[in-house]
Structures are given as structure tokens and as C-alpha cells.
N, C-alpha and C positions, 0 to 999 in steps of 0.2 A: 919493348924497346921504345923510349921517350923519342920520339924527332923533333928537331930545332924547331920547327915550324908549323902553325896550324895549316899554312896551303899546305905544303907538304903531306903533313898527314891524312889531309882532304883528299887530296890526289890519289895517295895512295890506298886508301878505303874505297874509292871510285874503281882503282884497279884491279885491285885485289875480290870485288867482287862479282868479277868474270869467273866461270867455270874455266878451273884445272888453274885459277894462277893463285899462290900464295902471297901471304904478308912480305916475304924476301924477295920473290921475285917480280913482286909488285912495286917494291920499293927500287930494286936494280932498273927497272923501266923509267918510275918517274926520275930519277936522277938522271935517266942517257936523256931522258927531253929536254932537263933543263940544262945539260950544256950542249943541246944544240941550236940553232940559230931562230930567232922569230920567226922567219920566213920559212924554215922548215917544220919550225911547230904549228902555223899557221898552216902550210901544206898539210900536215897531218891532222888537225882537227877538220881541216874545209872537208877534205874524203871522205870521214864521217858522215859530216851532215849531208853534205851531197848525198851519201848513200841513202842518207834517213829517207832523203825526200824523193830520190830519181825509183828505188825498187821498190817494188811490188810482188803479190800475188798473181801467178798466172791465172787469168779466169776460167778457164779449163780443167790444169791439172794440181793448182796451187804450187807450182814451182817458182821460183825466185826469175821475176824478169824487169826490163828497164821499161815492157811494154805490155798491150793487153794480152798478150800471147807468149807465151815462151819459146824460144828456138826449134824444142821437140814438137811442142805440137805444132805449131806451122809447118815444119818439115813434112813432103808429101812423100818423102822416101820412109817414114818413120810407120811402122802397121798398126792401123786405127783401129784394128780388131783385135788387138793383145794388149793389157794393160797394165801394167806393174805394180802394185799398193805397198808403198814404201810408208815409214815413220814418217821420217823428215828429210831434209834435203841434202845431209851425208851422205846417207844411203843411196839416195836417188845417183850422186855424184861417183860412188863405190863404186855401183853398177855399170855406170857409164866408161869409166877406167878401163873395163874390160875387151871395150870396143865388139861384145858378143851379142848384146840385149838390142833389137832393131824396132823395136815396140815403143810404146807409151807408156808415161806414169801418172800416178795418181800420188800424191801427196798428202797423209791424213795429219800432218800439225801434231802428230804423239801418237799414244796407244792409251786405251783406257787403262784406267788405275785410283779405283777410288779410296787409297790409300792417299794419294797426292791431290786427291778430288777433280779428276779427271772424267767426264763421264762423254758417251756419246754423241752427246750435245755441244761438245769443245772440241770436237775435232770433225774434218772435213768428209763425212760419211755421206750425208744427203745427196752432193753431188756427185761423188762416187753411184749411188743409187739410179742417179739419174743418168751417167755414163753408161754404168750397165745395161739400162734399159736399150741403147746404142747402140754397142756393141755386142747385143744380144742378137738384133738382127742383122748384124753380119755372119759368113761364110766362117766356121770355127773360131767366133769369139773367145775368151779364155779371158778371165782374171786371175790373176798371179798374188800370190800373197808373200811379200818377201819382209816380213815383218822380224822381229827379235826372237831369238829361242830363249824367251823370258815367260813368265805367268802371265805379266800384261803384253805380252806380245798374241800368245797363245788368246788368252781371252776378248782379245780386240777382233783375231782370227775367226772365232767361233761366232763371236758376234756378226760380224760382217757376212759371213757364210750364210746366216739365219736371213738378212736380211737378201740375200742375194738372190738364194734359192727357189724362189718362184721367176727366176729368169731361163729363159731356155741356153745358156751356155756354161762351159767348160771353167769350174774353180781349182785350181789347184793352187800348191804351194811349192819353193823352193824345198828339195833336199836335205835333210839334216845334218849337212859336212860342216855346219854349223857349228860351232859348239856350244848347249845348254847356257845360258847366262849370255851367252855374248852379240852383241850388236853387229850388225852388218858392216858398218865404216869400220870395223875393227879386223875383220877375216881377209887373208889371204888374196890376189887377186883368181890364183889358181883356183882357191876353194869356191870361191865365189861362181867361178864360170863354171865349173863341175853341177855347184847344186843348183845353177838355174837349168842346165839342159837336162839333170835328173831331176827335174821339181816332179812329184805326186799329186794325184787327185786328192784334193782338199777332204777329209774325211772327219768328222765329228767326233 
């Protein structure tokens, strides 16, 4: 489809190149912008960049904050000796929904896959490493693995297991009420609290 205009079709190439939005409904957005008012498109760009600039990385568990710390880990209600190893911060948010998980997380920024060239190295394992060491000496430490029932979920898992395993505490993983292929932001909130309180010892 030709558009009257190169802003126009700028806009909408810009839009369109978010995940999950098409050429149509990239086009129905930048038309609702333009007939709304300056001051509301200025509203909405400013949030943006504000966002660009105000969030962060938690320094701890790589979760999304405004500050050094994220709400969970400063929380002294939140148990320092359980740790949750999520992709990314859908998941981490999934989980949270359930209002069941009273632990900590951990953040790895993906899952290996070096199909997409993903490797180890790209994602936040080191300080997981260093966590562990942590919460190794606490009172039934446990690292939790609530990763994808994907190939690179599984293999991120394995991974991380190898590295852990000269620590003195408890790996396991969430329950497979999962299903094969499917992402944690995507499951049920029901399924979700089932397979964390039936998670199993992490097994190779």
C-alpha cells in the first residue's frame, strides 16, 4: 500500500517494527497520533524518553527499576535464600501476579541459543554465579529455574545447573504444567502456581 506521505510511511516503519504489531496496525496507531493534539503527542513521546533515561537494571537481580535496587530486593519481607531464574521480566511479572512466590529473582536477559547467536556471555549468568555463592550459605538455599519448556530454555537450564553445582544448595525447577514450547507470560495464572509449588529437583 502506497501512503500519501514519506513522514507517514517513516512513522509507520518505526511502528511496525515493534514485536507482535503489523504494517495495519501500525498504520491505525500512527493515524490516531496524528489527529490528536500536540500536547498530547508531546505527552506521549516525553514518557518515552523519560523512560529511556529514568530505568535501569537492578544491580542485583537485573530487574527493571527507577533505582539501584528493585522494590523485591530491598523488600526485607521478600526470602533471600530462594531465588527464581526467570528469561526476562514478563516472567518475572507472571509470577508475581500470583501473589504465591515470596522469594527473589534473578533475571538472565534471554536464554541461550546460538541459532540467534546468543551465547553465555549475553546474558546475566556471572552474577547469578555470584548470588549463588550467597545463598549457598544460607539455611535451605534453593535456586529455582522457571525458564521456557523450549530447547533453549532446557539448554540454558543445563547450563546453568553445570555451573552451579559445586555449590552446597538445592536446584530445582518449576513442574512441567507447562506446556512444551510455551513461555511462562503465556500460562495460566492457576498453572503457573501449581508448577512452582510442585517444581522438582533439577535433574540433567
Amino acid at each position: 500500500m502506497e501512503l500519501p506521505s514519506r513522514l507517514i510511511e517513516a512513522a509507520v516503519d518505526q511502528m511496525a517494527s515493534l514485536p507482535g504489531i503489523g504494517r495495519k496496525t501500525a498504520l491505525r496507531l500512527v493515524l490516531n497520533l496524528l489527529r490528536r493534539s500536540d500536547e498530547q503527542v508531546n505527552s506521549f513521546s516525553e514518557s518515552f524518553q523519560l523512560m529511556r533515561q529514568g530505568v535501569r537494571g537492578c544491580a542485583t537481580c537485573h530487574n527493571l527499576t527507577e533505582a539501584n535496587k528493585c522494590s523485591i530486593c530491598i523488600n526485607p519481607l521478600r526470602k533471600e535464600n530462594v531465588v527464581c531464574v526467570v528469561e526476562d521480566l514478563r516472567d518475572l511479572l507472571a509470577i508475581e501476579a500470583t501473589g504465591q512466590f515470596q522469594g527473589r529473582y534473578h533475571v538472565l536477559g534471554g536464554v541461550i541459543s546460538p541459532m540467534e547467536g546468543v551465547g553465555p556471555n549475553d546474558l546475566n549468568i556471572e552474577t547469578l554465579v555470584a548470588r549463588a555463592e550467597q545463598v549457598a550459605k544460607q539455611d535451605e538455599g534453593e535456586i529455582i529455574f522457571a525458564l521456557p519448556a523450549t530447547m533453549e530454555g532446557e539448554t540454558t537450564a543445563f547450563y546453568l545447573f553445570r555451573k552451579l553445582s559445586s555449590y552446597s544448595l538445592q536446584v530445582t525447577s518449576i513442574a512441567r504444567g507447562i506446556a512444551v514450547g510455551e513461555d511462562l507470560q503465556h500460562a495460566d495464572e492457576a498453572t503457573l502456581v501449581q508448577s512452582l509449588r510442585q517444581r522438582l529437583p533439577y535433574t540433567n
